[in-house]
Every structure is written in structure tokens, then in C-alpha cells.
N, C-alpha and C positions, 0 to 999 in steps of 0.2 A: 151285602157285607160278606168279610171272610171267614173261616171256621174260628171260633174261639178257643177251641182244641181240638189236636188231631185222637180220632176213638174207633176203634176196627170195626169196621162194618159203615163208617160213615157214609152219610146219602150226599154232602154238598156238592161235589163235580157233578153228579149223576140229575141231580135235580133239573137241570134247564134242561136236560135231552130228554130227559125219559118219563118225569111224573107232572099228571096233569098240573094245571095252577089250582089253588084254592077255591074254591066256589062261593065259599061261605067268608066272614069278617074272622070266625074263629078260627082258629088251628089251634087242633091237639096232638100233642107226639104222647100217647101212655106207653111206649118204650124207648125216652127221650135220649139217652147216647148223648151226643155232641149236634142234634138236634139240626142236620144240616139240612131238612127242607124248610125249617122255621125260620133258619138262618137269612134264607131267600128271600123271604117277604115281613121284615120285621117291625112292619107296620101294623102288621093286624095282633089281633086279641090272644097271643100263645099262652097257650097254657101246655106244662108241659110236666111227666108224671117218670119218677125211676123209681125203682124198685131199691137199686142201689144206693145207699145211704152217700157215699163217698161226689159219684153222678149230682146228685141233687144238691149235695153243700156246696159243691163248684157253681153250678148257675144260683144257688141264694146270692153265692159271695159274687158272681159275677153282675146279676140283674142290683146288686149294690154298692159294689165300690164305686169309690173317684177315681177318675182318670190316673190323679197326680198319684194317688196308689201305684194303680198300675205300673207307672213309671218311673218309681221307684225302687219296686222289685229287683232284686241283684241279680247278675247273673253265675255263675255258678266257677270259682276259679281252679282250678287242676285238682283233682284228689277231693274234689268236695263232693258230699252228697248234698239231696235238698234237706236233709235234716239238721246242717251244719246251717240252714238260712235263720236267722231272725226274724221272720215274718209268719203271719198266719195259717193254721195247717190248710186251712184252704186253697191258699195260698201254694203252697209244697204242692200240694197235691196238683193244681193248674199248671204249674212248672213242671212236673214231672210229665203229664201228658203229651208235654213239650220236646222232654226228651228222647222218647223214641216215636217217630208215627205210627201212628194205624194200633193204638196196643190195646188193650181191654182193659187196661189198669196203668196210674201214674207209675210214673219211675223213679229210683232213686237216685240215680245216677244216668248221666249220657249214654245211649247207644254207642256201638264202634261205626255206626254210620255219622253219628254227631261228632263222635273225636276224631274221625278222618276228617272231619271239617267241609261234607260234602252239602253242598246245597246250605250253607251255611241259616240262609234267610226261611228255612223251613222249620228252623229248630230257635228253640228259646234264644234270644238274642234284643236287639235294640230295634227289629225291624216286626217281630211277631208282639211285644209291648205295645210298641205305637199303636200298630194294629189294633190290638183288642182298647186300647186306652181311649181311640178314637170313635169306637161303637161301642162301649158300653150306655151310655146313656139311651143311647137308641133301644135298650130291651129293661128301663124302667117298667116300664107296663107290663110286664111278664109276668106269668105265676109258674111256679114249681114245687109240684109234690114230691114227696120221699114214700111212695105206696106203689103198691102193683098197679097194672090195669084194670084189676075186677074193682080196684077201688076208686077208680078217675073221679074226683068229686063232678064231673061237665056232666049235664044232662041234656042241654039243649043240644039243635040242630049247628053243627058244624062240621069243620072239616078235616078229618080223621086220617093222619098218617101214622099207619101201626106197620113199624119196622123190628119183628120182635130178633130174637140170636135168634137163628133157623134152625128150624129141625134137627139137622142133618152136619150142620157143622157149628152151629153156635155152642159147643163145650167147653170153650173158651175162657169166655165170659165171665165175672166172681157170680154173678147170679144167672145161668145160664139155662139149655135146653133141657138139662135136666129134671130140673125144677116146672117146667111148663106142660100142661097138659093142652097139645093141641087141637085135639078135638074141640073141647070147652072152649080155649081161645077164637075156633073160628066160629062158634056158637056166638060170641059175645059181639064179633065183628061184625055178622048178619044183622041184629040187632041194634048197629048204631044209628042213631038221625043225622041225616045228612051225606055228604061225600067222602066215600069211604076207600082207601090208596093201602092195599095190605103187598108189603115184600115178602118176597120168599129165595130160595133158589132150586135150582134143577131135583128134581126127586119126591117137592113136598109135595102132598095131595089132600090136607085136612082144609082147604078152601078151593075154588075152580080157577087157578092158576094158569097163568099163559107165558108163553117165552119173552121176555122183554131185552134177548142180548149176551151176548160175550162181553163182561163189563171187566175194564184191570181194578182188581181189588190191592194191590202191593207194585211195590216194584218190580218185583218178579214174579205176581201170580195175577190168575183171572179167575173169574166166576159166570157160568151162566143164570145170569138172573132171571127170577118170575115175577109178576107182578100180578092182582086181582084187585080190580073196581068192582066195588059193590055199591 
């Protein structure tokens, strides 16, 4: 499947190059984003945890609506915002992410990369609806919490992709580095059953990280990523 929304820091391109497949029937993301290794394989048992109240009513609303919903949804004509739309705030908020790629938060209005009309099929339109209208059904079976990860209701053995904001630049984020104690966090890592996929990037050291790459994170920027199997 393809991303259901674009969310900064996203894993879905990076996934088939760089992190292993799942081992286990479970996947858990407990810092789910736009969930793009789950996206990969969405046949198996996700479960998936934000912290972000905003994060988490986007995948309620999405592991629930209909299609003909989806396809419904307006698209946004000159001078509108999405609060001008008649539809769900869930909704709003789905569309807004739409609006600009890569953001850490929905938008109100189009980027000036979207009103230049660049890459038109990247941005809210008739071709990203379909899209998601055509896989939603496919992530019925999904669960998602609205909790940190110290609170992941999973206990069993599965398979664990902890993509938290990083250290070192995740301040972005509404719920961000600041807020994380990464000591504790790599404490909690150690301790999960099963197969365990933590990202990082260049500088962290609160897990035994390793280079995984010059990865482009935007249109104009990159990142060298870390990665740690435990």
C-alpha cells in the first residue's frame, strides 16, 4: 500500500531498502507518525500507539470509514481553508496533512509547493482519495492508541518498530524530543519480546546504533540515518 499521509520523519520509501521484514504476525509502531513500515505489510496484526491525540484520531477515523467517504471529501477551491470544509474534524485534519508533505502537523491551507501546482498527484486531489479509498478496508484489523509508549497495552512477543522524533532534531514535532527521556526510552527497548527495529540519526548514543546511510528526508535535504536491532 501507499502512505495514507504524508508525516516528517516518515519510514515508507526507506522501508524495502533498509529495515528488516517483520519476524513476528505482530507489528507494533508505539511512535506511530503515518506508520510507514506498517503501511508495508498490512496484513499482519498492527497495532499502533501515538502519543499525539491529533496522530491517533486520523488512523481511528481512517481504520473506519468507507471508501464512498473518502471519496467524497472536497477538495479545497482558491481561498479556502480546510475549516471552510463541511466534513469531519478528522477529516480536516487528513486533508491538511495532505497539504504540505513531510509536516509534523496538518495544515490549513496549501503549501506554495501545492499552489504552484507542482507534482499535482502528491497533494490532496482525486488521485491521493482514490488512493487511500482503495486501502482502507485493508487496515480494519488495526488497533490504535492515543498513549505514549511506556503505555503500549502489547505485551506479547512481536515485532517492534520504535521510530521515536530523535534526539537531536526531533523538536519539531507537537509532542517532541523534548518531552522524551532517552535514556529510559532505550531502557524500555531492551526490554521488549521479540524483534526489536529502533531509528535514530547521526549523534545518538542512548542505544548501540550503527550507520544505516545518507537517506533524502525532503526535497532539499538528507539525513544520515542510524539504525539498532535488538
Amino acid at each position: 500500500m501507499r502512505p495514507f499521509f504524508s508525516f516528517y520523519g516518515g519510514k515508507w520509501r526507506d522501508t524495502p531498502k533498509h529495515f528488516p521484514s517483520p519476524e513476528f504476525e505482530t507489528i507494533v509502531e508505539p511512535f506511530a507518525g503515518s506508520a510507514g513500515y506498517s503501511v508495508r505489510y498490512p496484513d499482519h496484526d498492527v497495532v499502533l500507539c501515538d502519543i499525539d491525540p491529533i496522530i491517533a484520531s486520523v488512523w481511528q477515523y481512517l481504520i473506519e470509514v468507507k471508501p464512498d467517504e473518502i471519496l467524497s471529501l472536497p477538495g479545497l477551491q482558491p481561498g479556502q481553508t480546510v475549516d471552510d470544509l463541511a466534513v469531519p474534524q478528522e477529516a480536516r485534519w487528513l486533508i491538511g496533512f495532505w497539504l504540505n508533505k513531510g509536516a509534523e502537523r496538518p495544515r490549513k491551507s496549501p503549501s506554495q509547493w501545492m499552489r504552484e501546482d507542482n507534482q499535482p498527484e502528491c497533494y490532496w486531489g482525486n488521485r491521493v482519495r482514490t488512493t487511500i479509498a482503495s486501502q482502507v478496508e485493508s487496515i480494519r484489523h488495526w488497533r490504535i492508541y492515543n498513549c505514549s509508549y511506556e503505555d503500549c497495552p502489547v505485551t506479547e512477543v512481536a515485532t517492534w518498530f520504535v521510530d521515536p522524533p530523535y534526539q537531536h532534531a526531533g523538536r519539531h514535532y507537537r509532542f517532541g524530543s523534548k518531552l522524551i527521556d532517552y535514556a529510559s526510552l532505550g531502557r524500555w527497548c531492551k526490554e521488549l519480546p521479540g524483534q526489536v527495529v529502533v531509528c535514530e540519526q547521526q549523534g545518538a548514543t542512548w542505544l548501540p546504533f550503527r550507520t544505516l546511510g545518507d537517506v533524502k528526508t525532503s526535497r532539499t535535504s538528507r539525513s544520515v540515518e542510524m539504525l539498532c536491532l535488538l
